[in-house]
C-alpha positions in Angstrom: -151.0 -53.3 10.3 -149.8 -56.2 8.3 -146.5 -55.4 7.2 -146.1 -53.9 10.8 -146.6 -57.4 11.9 -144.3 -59.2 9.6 -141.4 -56.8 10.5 -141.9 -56.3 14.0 -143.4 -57.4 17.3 -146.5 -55.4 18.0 -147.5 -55.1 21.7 -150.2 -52.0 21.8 -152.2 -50.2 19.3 -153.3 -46.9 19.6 -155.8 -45.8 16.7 -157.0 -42.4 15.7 -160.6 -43.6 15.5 -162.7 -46.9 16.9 -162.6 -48.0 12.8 -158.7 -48.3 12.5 -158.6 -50.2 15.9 -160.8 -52.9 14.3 -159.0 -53.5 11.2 -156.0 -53.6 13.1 -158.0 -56.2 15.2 -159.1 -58.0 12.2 -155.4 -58.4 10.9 -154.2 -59.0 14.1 -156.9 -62.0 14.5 -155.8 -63.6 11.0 -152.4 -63.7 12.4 -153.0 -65.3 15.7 -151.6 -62.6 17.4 -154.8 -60.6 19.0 -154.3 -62.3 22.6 -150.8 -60.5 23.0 -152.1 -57.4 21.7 -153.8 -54.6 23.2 -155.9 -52.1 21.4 -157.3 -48.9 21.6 -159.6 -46.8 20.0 -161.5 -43.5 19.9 -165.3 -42.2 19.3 -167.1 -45.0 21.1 -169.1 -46.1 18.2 -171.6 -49.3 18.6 -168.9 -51.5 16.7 -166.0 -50.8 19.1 -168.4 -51.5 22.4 -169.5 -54.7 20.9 -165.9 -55.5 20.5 -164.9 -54.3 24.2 -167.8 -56.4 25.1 -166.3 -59.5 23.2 -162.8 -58.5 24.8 -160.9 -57.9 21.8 -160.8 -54.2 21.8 -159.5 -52.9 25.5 -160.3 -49.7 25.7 -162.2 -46.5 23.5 -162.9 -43.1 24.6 -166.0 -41.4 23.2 -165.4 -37.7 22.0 -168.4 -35.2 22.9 -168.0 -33.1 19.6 -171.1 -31.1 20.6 -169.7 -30.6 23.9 -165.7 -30.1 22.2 -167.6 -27.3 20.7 -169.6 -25.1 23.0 -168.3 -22.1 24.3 -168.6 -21.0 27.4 -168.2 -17.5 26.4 
């Protein structure tokens, strides 16, 4: 995420888990640049809500790996 930042501008973040979105969070943050930055995670863990809750991560989706799993067969 850092040298993303130094050589571009970064306007979304979509990570492949709820722990990726909040070090790109964190690194976002120590560059001032969170505000102008939306982010995305997945799993839903406890972290990522309290961050949604503190508005710095927009949006997670939580993945039922029991129910990914069942068959209906």
């Amino acid at each position: 995420m850092e040298n993303w930042m130094q050589s571009s501008k970064i306007d979304a973040v979509v990570a492949n888990n709820d722990e990726m979105a909040i070090g790109a969070i964190m690194a976002l943050e120590s560059e001032g640049k969170l505000k102008d930055t939306v982010v995305a995670g997945i799993d839903a863990t406890p972290a990522a809500l309290d961050m949604m809750k503190e508005g710095k991560l927009k949006v997670t989706v939580f993945q039922d790996a029991a129910g990914q799993g069942k068959s209906e067969y």
